[in-house]
C-alpha positions in Angstrom: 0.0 0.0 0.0 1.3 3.3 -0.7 0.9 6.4 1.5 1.0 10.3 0.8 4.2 10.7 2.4 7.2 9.7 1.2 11.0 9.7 1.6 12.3 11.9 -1.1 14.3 15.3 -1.3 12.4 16.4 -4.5 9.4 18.5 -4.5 7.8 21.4 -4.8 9.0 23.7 -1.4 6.0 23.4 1.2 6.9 25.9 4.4 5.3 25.1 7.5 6.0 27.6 9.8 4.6 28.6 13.5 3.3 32.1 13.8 6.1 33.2 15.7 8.3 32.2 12.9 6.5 33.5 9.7 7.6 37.2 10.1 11.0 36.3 10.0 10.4 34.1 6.8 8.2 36.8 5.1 11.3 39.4 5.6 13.3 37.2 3.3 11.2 36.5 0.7 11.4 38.2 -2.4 9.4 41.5 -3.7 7.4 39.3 -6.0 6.6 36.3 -3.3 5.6 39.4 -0.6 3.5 41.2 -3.1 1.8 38.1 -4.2 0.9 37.2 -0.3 -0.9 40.5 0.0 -2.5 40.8 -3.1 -4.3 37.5 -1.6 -4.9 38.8 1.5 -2.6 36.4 3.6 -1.8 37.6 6.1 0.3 35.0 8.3 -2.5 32.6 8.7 -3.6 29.6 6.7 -2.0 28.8 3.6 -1.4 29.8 0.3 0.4 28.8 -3.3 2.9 31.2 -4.7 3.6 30.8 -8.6 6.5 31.1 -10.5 6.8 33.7 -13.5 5.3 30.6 -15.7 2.0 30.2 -13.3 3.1 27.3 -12.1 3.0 26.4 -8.3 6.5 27.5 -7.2 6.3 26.8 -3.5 3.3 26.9 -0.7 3.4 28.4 2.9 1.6 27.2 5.4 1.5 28.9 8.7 -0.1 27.2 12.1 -0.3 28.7 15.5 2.0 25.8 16.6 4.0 24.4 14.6 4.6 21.1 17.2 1.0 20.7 17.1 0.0 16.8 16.0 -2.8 17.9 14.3 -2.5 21.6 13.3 -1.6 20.4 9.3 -4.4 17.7 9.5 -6.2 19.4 6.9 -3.9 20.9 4.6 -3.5 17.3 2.7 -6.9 18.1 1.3 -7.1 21.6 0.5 -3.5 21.3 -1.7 -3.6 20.6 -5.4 -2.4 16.9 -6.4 1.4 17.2 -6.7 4.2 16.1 -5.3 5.7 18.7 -2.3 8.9 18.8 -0.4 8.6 19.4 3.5 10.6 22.6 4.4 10.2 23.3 8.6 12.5 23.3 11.7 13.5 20.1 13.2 11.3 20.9 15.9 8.0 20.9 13.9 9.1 18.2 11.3 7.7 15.1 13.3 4.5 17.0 14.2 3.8 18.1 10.5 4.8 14.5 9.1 2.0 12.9 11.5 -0.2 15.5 10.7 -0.4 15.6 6.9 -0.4 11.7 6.6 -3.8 11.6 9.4 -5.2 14.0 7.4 -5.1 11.6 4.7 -7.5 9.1 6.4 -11.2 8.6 5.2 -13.6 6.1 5.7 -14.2 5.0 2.1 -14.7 1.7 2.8 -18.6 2.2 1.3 -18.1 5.0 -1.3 -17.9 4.8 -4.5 -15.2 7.4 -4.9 -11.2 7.6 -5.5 -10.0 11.0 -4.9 -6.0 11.8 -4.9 -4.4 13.2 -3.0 -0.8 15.0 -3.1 2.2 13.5 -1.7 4.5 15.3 0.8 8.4 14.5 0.4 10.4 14.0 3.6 13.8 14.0 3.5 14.1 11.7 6.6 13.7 8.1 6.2 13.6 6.9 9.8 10.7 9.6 10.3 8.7 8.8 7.6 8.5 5.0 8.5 7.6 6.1 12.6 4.9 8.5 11.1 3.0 5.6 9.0 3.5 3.3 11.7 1.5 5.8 13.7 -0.5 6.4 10.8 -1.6 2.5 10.5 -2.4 2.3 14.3 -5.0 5.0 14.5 -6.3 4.4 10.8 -6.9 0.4 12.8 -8.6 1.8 15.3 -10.4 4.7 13.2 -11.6 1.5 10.8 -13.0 -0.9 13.5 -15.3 1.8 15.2 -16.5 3.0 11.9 -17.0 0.0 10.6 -21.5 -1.6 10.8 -21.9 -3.6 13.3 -23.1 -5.6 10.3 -19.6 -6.0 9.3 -18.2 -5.8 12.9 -19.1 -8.6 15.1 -17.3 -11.1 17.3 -16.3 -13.1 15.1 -15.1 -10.6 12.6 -12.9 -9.0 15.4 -11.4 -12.9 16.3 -10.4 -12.6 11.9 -8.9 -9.0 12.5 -6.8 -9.9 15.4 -6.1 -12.9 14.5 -4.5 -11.0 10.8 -2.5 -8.8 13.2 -0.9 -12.0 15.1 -0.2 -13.2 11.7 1.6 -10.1 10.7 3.9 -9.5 13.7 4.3 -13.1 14.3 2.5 -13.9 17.2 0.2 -16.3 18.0 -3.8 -15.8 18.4 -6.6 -18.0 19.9 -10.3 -18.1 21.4 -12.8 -19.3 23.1 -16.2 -19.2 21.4 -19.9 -19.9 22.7 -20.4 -23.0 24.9 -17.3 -23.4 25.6 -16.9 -20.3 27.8 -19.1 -21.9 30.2 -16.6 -24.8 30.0 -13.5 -22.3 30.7 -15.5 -20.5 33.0 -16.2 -17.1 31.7 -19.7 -17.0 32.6 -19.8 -13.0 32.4 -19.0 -13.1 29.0 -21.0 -16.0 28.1 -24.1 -14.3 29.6 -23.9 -11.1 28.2 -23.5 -12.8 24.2 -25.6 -15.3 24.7 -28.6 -13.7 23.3 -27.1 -12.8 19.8 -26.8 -15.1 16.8 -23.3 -14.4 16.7 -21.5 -16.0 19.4 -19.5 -14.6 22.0 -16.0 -15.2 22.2 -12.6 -14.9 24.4 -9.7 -13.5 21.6 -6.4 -14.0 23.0 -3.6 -12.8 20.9 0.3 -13.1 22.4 3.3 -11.8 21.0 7.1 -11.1 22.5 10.1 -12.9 23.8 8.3 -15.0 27.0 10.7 -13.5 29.3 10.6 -10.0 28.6 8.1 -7.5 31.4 4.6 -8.5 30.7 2.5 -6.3 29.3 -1.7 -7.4 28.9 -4.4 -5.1 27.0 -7.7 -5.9 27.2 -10.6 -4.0 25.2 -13.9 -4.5 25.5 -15.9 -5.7 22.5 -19.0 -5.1 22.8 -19.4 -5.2 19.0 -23.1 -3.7 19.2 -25.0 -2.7 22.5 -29.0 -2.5 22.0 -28.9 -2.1 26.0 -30.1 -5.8 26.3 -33.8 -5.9 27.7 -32.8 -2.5 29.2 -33.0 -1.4 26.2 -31.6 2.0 25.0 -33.9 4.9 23.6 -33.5 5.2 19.7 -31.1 8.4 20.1 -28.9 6.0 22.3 -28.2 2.9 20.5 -27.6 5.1 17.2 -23.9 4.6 17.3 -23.5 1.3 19.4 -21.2 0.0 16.4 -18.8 2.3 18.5 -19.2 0.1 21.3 -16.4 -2.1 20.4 -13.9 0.3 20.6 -12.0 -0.9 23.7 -11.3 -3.8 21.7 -10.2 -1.8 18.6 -7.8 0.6 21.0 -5.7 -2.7 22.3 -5.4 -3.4 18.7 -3.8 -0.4 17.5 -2.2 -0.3 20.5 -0.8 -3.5 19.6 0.1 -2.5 16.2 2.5 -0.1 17.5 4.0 -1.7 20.5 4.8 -4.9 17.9 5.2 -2.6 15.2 8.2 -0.9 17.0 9.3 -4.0 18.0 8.9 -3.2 21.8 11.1 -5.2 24.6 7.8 -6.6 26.2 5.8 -10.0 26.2 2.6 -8.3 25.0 -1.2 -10.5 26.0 -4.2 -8.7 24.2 -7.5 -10.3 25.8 -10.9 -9.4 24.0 -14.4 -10.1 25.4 -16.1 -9.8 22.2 -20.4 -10.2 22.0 -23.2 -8.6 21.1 -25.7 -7.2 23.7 -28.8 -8.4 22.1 -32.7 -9.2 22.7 -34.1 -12.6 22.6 -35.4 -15.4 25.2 -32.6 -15.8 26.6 -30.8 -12.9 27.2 -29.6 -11.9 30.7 -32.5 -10.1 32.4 -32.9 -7.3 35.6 -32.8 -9.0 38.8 -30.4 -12.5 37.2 -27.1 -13.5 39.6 -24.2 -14.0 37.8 -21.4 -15.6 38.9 -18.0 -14.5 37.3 -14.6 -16.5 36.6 -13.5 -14.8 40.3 -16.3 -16.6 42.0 -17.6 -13.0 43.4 -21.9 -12.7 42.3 -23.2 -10.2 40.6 -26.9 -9.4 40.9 -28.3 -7.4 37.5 -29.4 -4.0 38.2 -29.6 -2.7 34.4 -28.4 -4.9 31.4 -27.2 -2.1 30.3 -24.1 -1.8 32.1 -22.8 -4.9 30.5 -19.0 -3.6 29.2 -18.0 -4.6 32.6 -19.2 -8.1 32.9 -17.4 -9.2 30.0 -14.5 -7.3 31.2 -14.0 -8.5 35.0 -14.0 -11.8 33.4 -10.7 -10.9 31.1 -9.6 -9.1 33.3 -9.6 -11.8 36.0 -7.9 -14.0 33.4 -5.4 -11.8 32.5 -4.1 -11.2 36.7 -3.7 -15.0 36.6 0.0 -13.9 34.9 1.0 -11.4 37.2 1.7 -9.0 34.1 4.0 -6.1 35.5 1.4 -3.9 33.0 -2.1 -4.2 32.5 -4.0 -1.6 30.6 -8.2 -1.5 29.9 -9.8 0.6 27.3 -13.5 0.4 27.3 -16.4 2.3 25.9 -17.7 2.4 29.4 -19.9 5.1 30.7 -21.3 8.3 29.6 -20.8 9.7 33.0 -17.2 10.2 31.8 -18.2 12.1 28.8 -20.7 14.2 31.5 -17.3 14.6 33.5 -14.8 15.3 30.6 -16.6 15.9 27.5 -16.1 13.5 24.5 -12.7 14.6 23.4 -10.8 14.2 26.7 -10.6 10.4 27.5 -10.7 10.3 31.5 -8.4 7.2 32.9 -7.7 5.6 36.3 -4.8 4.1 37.6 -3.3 1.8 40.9 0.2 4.2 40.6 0.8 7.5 41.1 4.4 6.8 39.0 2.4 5.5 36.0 -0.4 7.7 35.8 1.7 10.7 35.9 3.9 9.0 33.1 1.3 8.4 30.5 0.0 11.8 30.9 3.4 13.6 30.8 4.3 11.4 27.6 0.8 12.4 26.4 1.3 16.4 26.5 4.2 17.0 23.8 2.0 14.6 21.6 -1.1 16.1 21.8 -3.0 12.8 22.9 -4.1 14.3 26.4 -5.9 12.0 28.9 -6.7 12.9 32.3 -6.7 10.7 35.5 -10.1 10.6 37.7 -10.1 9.0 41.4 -10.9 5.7 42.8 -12.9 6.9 45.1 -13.1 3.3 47.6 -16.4 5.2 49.4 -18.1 5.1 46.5 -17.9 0.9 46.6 -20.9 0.8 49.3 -23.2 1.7 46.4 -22.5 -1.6 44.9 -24.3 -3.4 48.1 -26.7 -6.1 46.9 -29.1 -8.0 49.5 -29.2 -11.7 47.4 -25.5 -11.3 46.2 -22.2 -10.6 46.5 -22.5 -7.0 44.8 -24.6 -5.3 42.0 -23.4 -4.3 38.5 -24.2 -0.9 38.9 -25.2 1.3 41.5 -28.5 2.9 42.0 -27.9 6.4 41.8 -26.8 8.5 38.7 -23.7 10.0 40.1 -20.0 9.4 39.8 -21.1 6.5 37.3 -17.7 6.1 36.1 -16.0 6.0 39.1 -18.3 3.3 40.2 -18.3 1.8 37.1 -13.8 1.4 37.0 -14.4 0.9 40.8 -16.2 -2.6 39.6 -12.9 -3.4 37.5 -11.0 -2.9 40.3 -12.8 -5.7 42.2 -10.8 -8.4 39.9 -7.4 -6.7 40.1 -5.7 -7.6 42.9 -3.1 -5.3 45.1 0.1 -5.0 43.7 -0.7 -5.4 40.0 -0.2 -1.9 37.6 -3.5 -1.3 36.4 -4.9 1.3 34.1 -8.3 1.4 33.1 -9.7 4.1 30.1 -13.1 5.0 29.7 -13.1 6.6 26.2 -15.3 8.2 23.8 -13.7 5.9 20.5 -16.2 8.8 18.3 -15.1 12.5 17.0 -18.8 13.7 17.2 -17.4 17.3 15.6 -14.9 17.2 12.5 -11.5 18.9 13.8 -7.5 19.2 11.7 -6.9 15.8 11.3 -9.7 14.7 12.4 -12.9 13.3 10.7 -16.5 13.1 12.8 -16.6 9.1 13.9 -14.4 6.6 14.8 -11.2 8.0 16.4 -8.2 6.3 18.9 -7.6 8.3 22.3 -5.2 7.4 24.4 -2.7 5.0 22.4 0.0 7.1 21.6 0.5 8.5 24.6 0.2 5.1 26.7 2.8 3.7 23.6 5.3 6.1 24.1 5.1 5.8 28.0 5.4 2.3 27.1 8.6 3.1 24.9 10.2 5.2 27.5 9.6 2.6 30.2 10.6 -0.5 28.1 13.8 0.6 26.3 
């Protein structure tokens, strides 16, 4: 497959400058080039094309408030004409620009009938332009799952997409599927898929040298959530597709940490089902009995994304990994708390929490960690079982809800768990309204600085 961005030294001159560096570059330019920029009106903001004597494009300037901004040239891939441009910025905005430009290149075109070009920028740094489309392919992976029907997008299409990615990297995949969860005894995630003609299954997909640090992802994959006999309201269950996108963040997580070739034994555990309607689906009011042995009584069927995960997640503790991550489409109490473009997280250690976010800033992949509150676990009290699946009230539902994870992690283990958005619901640089990965680059390079 090709990309837009190449390693080349050819090209027509594309300037990307910061605003605080465009006056300096305008002073140098020549009478013609200056009197061409205000003739058009630009005045040090946006971009223009400057022509030669012969009308041709001669060069382009493009000038951002940042210029280490990820995303600030998202969009100037598809405003350029088709041609073939040669990056010229300071070393300190060359990454940022690279990245940007090649993520403004993604569309979901999967269903279109359409092939539109689009130019190519030349960088004249080969190491940087394979690190930018290896970022590239792990947010275009996650951008594509969530996008994807839920038509197109159920458990066992997820076991064929991981089980692609184990293939490519060399690693090894497997699952559990229907029945014979009961028999391994993941009765969480057996009782949440149940109802749906596809079946639910455990993907398990292992990669690394066996006695590097332990690293274990697990997403939830809650490939379409109609709310189960809680059902949702129409408004509600419109984007459930989305619902998988825990599961589709470990994998382009995944992609990069094997991608780069990280120093770590990597486990990615998927719970993937759909939360469906018939006889027998899991009703208000059941007990449950998860792989811990802990009972769950049923408030709302609705807050099924952690049944399926406390079983993984119980499964994955059984290693002792010195690293275990969650992403999950959990609540919408987080997007009440943050809003839908700030991906809230919670975390066992201070150390760890502070790294991701640190390694998150210079990136511009900002989360934010929220408290585990230990008051707030009273609200799971149950009279006919060990706890409930929810509690009763509407506040501080995803504290509450990470609080229930943090029943099947034991003390001592480094846990992490992300309750994202997975959805742009506003187009932004770079950008594109729907699916969209939070999160993973700045966990990845934490990861990289940790594990090198």
């Amino acid at each position: 497959m090709s990309y837009p961005l190449i390693y080349s030294q050819s090209g027509i001159p594309l300037f990307v400058l910061s605003e605080a560096e465009y006056d300096s570059w305008h002073s140098s330019q020549t009478t013609f080039v200056k009197n061409w920029l205000a003739n058009n009106d630009f005045e040090g903001q946006g971009w223009s094309t400057i022509p030669s004597q012969d009308g041709e494009i001669s060069s382009v300037v493009v000038v951002v408030k940042t210029g280490t901004e990820y995303f600030a040239c998202g969009d100037v891939i598809n405003k350029l004409p088709v041609n073939q441009y040669l990056l010229k910025t300071s070393q300190e905005n060359l990454e940022a620009t690279a990245f940007g430009w090649l993520i403004g290149s993604y569309k979901f075109d999967q269903y279109l009938n359409e092939n539109k070009q689009l130019p190519t920028l030349a960088v004249d740094d080969e190491q940087l332009v394979s690190k930018s489309i290896k970022q590239y392919k792990a947010t275009a992976l996650v951008r594509d799952l969530v996008n994807t029907p839920a038509a197109d997008m159920m458990p066992q299409d997820l076991a064929r997409i991981t089980k692609e990615l184990a293939v490519e990297f060399g690693g090894t995949f497997t699952e559990i599927v229907g029945e014979h969860l009961l028999d391994e005894n993941y009765p969480t995630i057996h009782a949440v898929g149940r109802a749906s003609c596809h079946a639910p299954r455990l993907l398990d997909l292992r990669w690394g040298r066996s006695d590097a640090p332990k690293v274990t992802l697990v997403g939830k994959g809650v490939c379409f959530d109609s709310g189960g006999l809680d059902v949702k309201p129409a408004a509600g269950m419109r984007n459930m597709k989305k619902d998988m996108g825990g599961a589709a963040h470990v994998l382009g997580l995944a992609r990069l940490i094997m991608a780069f070739n990280l120093d770590v034994q990597l486990r990615v555990l998927i719970p993937a089902v759909e939360n469906a309607i018939a006889g027998n689906a899991l009703r208000p009011g059941d007990v449950v009995k998860t792989r811990k042995g802990l009972t769950v009584e049923i408030d709302n069927t609705d807050a099924e994304g952690r049944l399926v995960l406390c079983d993984a997640i119980d499964e994955a503790v059984q290693e002792k990994p010195d690293m275990l991550i969650d992403f999950a489409t959990l609540t919408g109490a987080m997007r009440v708390a943050l809003g839908t473009e700030l991906p809230g997280f919670f975390a066992t250690s201070d150390e760890t929490a502070n790294g991701i976010t640190n390694a998150g800033l210079p990136i511009q992949d900002p989360v934010w960690r929220m408290p585990l509150y230990q008051p707030y676990n009273a609200l799971f009290k149950s009279d006919i079982a060990d706890m409930t699946n929810c509690s009763a009230g509407p506040f501080g539902g995803a504290i509450t809800a990470a609080l229930y994870l943090q029943k099947f992690v034991p003390e001592g283990i480094d846990w992490c768990h992300f309750d994202i958005m997975a959805f742009n619901v506003r187009p932004l640089s770079g950008r594109p309204k729907g699916g969209e990965a939070f999160g993973i680059r700045a966990v990845f390079d934490y990861l990289q600085q940790k594990y090198t």
